[in-house]
VOBA-1610 file (N, C-alpha, C; in pm, whole numbers, padded with zeros to 5 digits, always signed):
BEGIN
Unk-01839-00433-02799Unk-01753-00533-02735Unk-01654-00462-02642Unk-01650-00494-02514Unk-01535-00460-02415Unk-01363-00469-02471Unk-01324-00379-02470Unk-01198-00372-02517Unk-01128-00424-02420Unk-01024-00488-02457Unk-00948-00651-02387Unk-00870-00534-02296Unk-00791-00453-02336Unk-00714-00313-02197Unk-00806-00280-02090Unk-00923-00273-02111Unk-01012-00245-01996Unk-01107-00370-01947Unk-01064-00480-01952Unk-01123-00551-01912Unk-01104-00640-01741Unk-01217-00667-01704Unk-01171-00647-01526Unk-01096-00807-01511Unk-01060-00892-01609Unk-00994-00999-01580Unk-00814-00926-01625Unk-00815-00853-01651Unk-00662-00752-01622Unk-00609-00709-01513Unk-00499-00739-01445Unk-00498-00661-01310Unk-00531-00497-01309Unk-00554-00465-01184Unk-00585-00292-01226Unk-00429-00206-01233Unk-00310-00253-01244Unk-00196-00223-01217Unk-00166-00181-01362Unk-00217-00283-01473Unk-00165-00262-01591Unk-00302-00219-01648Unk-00394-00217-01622Unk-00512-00153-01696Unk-00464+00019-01646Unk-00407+00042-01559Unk-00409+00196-01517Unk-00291+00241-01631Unk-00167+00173-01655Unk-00103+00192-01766Unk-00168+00200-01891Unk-00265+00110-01933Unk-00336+00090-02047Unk-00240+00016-02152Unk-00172-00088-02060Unk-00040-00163-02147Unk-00067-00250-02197Unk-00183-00353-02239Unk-00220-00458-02306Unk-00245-00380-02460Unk-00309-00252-02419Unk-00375-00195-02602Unk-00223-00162-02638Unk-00098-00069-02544Unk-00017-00037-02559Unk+00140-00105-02639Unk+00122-00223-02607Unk+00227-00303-02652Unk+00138-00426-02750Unk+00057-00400-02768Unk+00012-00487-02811Unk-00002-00511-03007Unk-00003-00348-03030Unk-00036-00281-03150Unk+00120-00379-03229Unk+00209-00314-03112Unk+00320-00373-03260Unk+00483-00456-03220Unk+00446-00482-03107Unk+00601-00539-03050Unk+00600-00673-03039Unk+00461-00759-03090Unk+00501-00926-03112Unk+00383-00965-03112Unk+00353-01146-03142Unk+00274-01169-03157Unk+00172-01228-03062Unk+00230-01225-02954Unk+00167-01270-02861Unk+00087-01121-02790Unk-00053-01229-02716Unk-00132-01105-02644Unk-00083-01079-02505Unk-00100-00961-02484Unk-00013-00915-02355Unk-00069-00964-02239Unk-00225-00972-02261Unk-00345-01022-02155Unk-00269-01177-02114Unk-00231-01252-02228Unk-00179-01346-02205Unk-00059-01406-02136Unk+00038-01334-02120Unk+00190-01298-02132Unk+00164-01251-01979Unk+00084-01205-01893Unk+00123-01147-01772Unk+00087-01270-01658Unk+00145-01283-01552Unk+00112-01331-01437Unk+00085-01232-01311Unk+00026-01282-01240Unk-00026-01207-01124Unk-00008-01296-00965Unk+00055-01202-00838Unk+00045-01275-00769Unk+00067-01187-00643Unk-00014-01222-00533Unk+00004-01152-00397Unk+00067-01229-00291Unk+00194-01300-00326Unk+00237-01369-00230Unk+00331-01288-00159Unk+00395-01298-00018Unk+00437-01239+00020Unk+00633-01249-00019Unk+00662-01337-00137Unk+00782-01330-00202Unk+00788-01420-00309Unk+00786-01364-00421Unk+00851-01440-00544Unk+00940-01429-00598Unk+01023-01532-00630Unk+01132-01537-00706Unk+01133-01567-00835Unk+01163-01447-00914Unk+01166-01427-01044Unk+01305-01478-01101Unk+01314-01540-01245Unk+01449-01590-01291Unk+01395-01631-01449Unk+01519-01557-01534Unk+01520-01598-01640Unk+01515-01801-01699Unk+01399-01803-01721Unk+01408-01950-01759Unk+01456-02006-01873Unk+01603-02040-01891Unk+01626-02097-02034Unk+01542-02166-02103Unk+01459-02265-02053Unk+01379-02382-02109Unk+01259-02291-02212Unk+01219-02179-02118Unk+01093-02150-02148Unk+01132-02027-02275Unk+01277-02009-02248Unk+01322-01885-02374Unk+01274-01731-02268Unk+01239-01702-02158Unk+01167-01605-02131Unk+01144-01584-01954Unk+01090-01498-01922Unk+01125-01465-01767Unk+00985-01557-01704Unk+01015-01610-01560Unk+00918-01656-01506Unk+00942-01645-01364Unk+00857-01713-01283Unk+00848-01711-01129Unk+00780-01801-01042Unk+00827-01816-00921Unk+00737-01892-00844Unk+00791-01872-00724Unk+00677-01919-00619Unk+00636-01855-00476Unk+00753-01955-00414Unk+00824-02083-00398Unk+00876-02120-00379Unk+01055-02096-00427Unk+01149-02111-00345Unk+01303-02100-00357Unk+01348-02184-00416Unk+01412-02218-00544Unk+01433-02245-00644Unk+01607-02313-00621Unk+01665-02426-00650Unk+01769-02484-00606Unk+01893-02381-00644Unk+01849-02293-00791Unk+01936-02149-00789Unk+01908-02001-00804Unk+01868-02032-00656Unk+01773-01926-00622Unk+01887-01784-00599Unk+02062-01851-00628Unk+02128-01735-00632Unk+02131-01682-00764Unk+02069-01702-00823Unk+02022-01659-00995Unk+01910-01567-00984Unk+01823-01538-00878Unk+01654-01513-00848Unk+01710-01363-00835Unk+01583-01340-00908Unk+01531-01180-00841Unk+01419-01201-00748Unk+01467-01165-00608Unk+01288-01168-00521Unk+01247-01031-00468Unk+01092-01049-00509Unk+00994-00939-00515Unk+00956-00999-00426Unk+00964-00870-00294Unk+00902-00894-00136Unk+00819-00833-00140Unk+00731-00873-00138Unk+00558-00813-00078Unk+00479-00853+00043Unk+00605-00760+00142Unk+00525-00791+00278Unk+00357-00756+00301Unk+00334-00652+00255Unk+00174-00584+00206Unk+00100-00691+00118Unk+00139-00819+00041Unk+00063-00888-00015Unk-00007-00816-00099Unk+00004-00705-00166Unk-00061-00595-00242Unk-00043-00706-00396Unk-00112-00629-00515Unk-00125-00739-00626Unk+00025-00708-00703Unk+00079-00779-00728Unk+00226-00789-00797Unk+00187-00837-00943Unk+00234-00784-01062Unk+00248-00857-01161Unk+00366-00866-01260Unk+00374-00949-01277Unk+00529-01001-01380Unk+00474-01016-01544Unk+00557-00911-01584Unk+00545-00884-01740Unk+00638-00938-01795Unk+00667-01077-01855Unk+00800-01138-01913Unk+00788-01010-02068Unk+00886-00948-02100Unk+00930-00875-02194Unk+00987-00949-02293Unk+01118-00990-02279Unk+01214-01034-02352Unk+01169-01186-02432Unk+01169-01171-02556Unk+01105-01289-02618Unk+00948-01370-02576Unk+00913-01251-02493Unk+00765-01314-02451Unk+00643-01181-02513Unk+00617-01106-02466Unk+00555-00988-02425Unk+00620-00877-02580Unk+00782-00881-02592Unk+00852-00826-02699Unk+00873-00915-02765Unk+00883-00958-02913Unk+00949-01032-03003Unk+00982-00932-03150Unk+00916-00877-03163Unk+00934-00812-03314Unk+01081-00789-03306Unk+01151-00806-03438Unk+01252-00764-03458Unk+01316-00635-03449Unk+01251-00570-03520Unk+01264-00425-03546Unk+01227-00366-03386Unk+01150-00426-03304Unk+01109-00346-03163Unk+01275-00353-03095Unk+01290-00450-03074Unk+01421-00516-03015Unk+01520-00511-03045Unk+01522-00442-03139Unk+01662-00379-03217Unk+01736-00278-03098Unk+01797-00261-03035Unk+01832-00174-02936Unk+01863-00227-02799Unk+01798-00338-02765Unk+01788-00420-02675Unk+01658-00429-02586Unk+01613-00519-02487Unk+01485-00551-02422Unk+01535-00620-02329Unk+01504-00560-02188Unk+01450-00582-02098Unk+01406-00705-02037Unk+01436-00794-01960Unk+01384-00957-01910Unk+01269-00950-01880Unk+01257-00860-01781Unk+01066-00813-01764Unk+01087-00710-01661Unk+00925-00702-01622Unk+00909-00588-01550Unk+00841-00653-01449Unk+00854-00628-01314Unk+00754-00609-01199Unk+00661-00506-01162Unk+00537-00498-01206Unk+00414-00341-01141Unk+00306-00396-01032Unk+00319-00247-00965Unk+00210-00279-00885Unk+00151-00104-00944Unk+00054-00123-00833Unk-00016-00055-00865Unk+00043+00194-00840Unk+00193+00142-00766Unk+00202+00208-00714Unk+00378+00244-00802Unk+00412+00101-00824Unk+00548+00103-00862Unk+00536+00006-01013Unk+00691+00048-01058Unk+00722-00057-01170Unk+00874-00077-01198Unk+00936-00179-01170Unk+01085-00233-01171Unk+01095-00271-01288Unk+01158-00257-01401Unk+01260-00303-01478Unk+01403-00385-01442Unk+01398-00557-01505Unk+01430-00603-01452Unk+01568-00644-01564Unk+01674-00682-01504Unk+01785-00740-01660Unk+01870-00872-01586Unk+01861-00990-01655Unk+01954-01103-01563Unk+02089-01095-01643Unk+02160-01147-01622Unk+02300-01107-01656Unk+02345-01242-01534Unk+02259-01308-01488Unk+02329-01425-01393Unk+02428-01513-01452Unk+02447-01517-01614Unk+02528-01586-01661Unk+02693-01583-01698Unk+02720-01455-01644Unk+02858-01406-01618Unk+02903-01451-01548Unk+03037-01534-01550Unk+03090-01563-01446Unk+03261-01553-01394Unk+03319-01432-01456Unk+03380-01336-01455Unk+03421-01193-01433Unk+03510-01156-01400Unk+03522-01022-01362Unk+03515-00912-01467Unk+03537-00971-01594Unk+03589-00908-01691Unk+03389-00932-01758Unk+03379-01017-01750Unk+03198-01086-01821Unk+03139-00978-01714Unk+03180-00942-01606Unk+03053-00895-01504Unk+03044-00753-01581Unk+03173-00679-01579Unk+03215-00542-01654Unk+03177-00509-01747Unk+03172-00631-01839Unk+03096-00562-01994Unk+02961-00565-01991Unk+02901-00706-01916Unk+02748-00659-01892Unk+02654-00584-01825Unk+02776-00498-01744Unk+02698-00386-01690Unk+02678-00278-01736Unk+02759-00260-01848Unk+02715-00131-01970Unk+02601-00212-02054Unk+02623-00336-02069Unk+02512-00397-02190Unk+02363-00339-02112Unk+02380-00415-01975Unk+02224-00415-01957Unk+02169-00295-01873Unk+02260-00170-01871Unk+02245-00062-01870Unk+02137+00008-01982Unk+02190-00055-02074Unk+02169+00014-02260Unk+02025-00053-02252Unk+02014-00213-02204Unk+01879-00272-02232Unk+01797-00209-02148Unk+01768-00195-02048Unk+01691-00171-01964Unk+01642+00002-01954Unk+01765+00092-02054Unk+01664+00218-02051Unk+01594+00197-02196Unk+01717+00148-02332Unk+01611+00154-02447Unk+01464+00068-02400Unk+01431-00031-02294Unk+01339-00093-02329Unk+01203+00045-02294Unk+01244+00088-02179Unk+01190+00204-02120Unk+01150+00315-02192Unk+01270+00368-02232Unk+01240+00504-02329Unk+01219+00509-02439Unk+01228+00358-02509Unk+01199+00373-02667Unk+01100+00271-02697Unk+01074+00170-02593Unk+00932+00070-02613Unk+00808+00124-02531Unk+00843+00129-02403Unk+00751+00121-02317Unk+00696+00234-02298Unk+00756+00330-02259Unk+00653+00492-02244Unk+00652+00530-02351Unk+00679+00547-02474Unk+00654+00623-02593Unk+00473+00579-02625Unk+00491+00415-02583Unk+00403+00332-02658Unk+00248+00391-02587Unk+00266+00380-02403Unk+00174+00450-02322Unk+00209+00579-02357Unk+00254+00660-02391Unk+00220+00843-02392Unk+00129+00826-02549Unk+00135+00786-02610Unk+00026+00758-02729Unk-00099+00713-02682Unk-00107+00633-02585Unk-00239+00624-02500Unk-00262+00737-02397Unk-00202+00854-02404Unk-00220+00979-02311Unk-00168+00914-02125Unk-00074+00796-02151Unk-00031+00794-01996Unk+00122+00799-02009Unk+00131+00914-01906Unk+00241+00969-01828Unk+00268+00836-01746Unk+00385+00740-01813Unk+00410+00668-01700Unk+00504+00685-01563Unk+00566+00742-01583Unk+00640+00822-01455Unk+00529+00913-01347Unk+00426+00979-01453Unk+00300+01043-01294Unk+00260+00941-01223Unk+00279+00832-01254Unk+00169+00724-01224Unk+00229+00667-01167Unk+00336+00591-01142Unk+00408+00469-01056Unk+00527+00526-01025Unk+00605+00487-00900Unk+00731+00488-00916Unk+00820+00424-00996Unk+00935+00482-01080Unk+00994+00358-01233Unk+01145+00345-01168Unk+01160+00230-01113Unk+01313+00173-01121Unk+01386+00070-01206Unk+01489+00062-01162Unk+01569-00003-01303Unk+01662-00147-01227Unk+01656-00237-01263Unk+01777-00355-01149Unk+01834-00439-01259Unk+01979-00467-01205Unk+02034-00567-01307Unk+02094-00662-01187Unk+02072-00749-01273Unk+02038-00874-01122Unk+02182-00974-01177Unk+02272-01013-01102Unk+02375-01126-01110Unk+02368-01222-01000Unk+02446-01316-01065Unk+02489-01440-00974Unk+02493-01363-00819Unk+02406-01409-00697Unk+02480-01391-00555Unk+02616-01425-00537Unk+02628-01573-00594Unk+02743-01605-00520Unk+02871-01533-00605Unk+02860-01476-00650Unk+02992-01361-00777Unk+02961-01221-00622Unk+02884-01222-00519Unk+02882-01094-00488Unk+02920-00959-00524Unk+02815-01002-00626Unk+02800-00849-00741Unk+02719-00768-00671Unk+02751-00654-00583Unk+02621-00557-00542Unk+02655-00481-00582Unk+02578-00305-00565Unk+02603-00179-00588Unk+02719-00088-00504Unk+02803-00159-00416Unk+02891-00137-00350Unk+03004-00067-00355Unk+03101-00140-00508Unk+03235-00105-00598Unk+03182+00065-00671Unk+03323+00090-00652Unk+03302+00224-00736Unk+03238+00248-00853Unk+03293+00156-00948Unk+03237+00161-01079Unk+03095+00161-01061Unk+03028+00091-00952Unk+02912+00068-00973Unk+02782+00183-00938Unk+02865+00256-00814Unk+02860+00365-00745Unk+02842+00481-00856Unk+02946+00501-00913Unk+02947+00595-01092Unk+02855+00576-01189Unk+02779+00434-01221Unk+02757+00424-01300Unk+02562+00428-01262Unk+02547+00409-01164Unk+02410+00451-01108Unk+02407+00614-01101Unk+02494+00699-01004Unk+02512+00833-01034Unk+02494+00865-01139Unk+02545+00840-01261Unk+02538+00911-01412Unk+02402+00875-01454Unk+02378+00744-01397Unk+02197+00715-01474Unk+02116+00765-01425Unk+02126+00818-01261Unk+02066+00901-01227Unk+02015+01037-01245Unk+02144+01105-01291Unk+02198+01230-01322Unk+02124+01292-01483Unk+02158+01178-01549Unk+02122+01134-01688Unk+01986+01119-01713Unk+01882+01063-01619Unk+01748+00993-01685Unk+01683+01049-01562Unk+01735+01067-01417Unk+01641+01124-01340Unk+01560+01022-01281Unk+01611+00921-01273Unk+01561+00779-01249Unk+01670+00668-01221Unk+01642+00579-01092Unk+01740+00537-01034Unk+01779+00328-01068Unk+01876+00347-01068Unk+01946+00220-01076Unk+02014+00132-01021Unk+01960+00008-00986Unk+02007-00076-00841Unk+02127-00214-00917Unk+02257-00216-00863Unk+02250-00346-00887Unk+02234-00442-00763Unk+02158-00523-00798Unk+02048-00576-00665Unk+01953-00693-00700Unk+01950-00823-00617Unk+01859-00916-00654Unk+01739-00910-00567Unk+01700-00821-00516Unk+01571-00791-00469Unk+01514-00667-00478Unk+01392-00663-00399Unk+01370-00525-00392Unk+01218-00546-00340Unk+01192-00468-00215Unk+01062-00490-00143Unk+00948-00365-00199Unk+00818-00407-00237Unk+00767-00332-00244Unk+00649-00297-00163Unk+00619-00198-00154Unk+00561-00114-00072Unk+00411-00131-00072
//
């Protein structure tokens, strides 16, 4: 029987990770094959969906679309959206540390994504930028590549790995302010891997 990780109804983005066998073993109950969307449009807007408990998207601009993360794919290359957080991750014990909203991969790259659109304070913006600092590398360094280097993949040889924590537009939260300036430097400095605060990001 064809093993469901190598199977050609998988995009080839996450079959090159080998992330369906990878997360699949022990971080929830849902199948990962299931849990992913795929799409070559030339912009989607990604946004944590309360209703659905979990991250989603669509090709169309959304009435709070200053809540959106958009993935520009002028190249129309294959994009896929990994909802993580209560979709893709549920186990308790995985999530102990914190998780990640989802991920965006292509075949070339992979964004780690964190919403935090629900701050709507100066003081709320401040504390959740250490929170989803903390989420977005434990989801990385203690779910996601440990899980692929047990499947023998180097996920860093393989894709480019960035990190985004996405807020309200209209709070004009960018990477601009000092603090914010410092606190990408040190994650840089620290993990060797870079950190945007940013509601987009074009890929290549």
């Amino acid at each position: 029987m064809q093993k469901l990780s190598d199977s050609p109804s998988v995009p080839e983005a996450v079959r090159r990770l080998r992330l369906v066998s990878a997360l699949n073993h022990d971080c929830g109950k849902s199948d990962v094959a299931d849990c992913i969307r795929e799409s070559a449009a030339g912009c989607m807007y990604v946004y944590d969906d309360s209703r659905l408990g979990f991250t989603d998207w669509r090709e169309t601009a959304p009435e709070f679309e200053a809540k959106c993360f958009r993935a520009l794919n002028d190249a129309h290359v294959s994009l896929v959206l990994l909802p993580l957080d209560n979709r893709i991750v549920t186990g308790g014990a995985v999530k102990k540390g914190g998780v990640a909203d989802c991920a965006l991969l292509t075949e070339r790259e992979m964004a780690f994504v964190e919403f935090k659109t629900n701050a709507s304070t100066t003081s709320m913006i401040e504390s959740h930028d250490q929170k989803a600092v903390r989420q977005l590398w434990h989801t990385f360094a203690y779910i996601i590549e440990p899980r692929c280097r047990q499947r023998n993949i180097d996920i860093k040889s393989k894709v480019s790995v960035g990190f985004y924590i996405v807020f309200d537009r209209d709070f004009d939260v960018t990477s601009a302010s000092a603090s914010r300036q410092a606190a990408m430097t040190e994650f840089l400095m620290l993990h060797k891997l870079p950190l945007f605060f940013a509601n987009e990001k074009k890929f290549e």
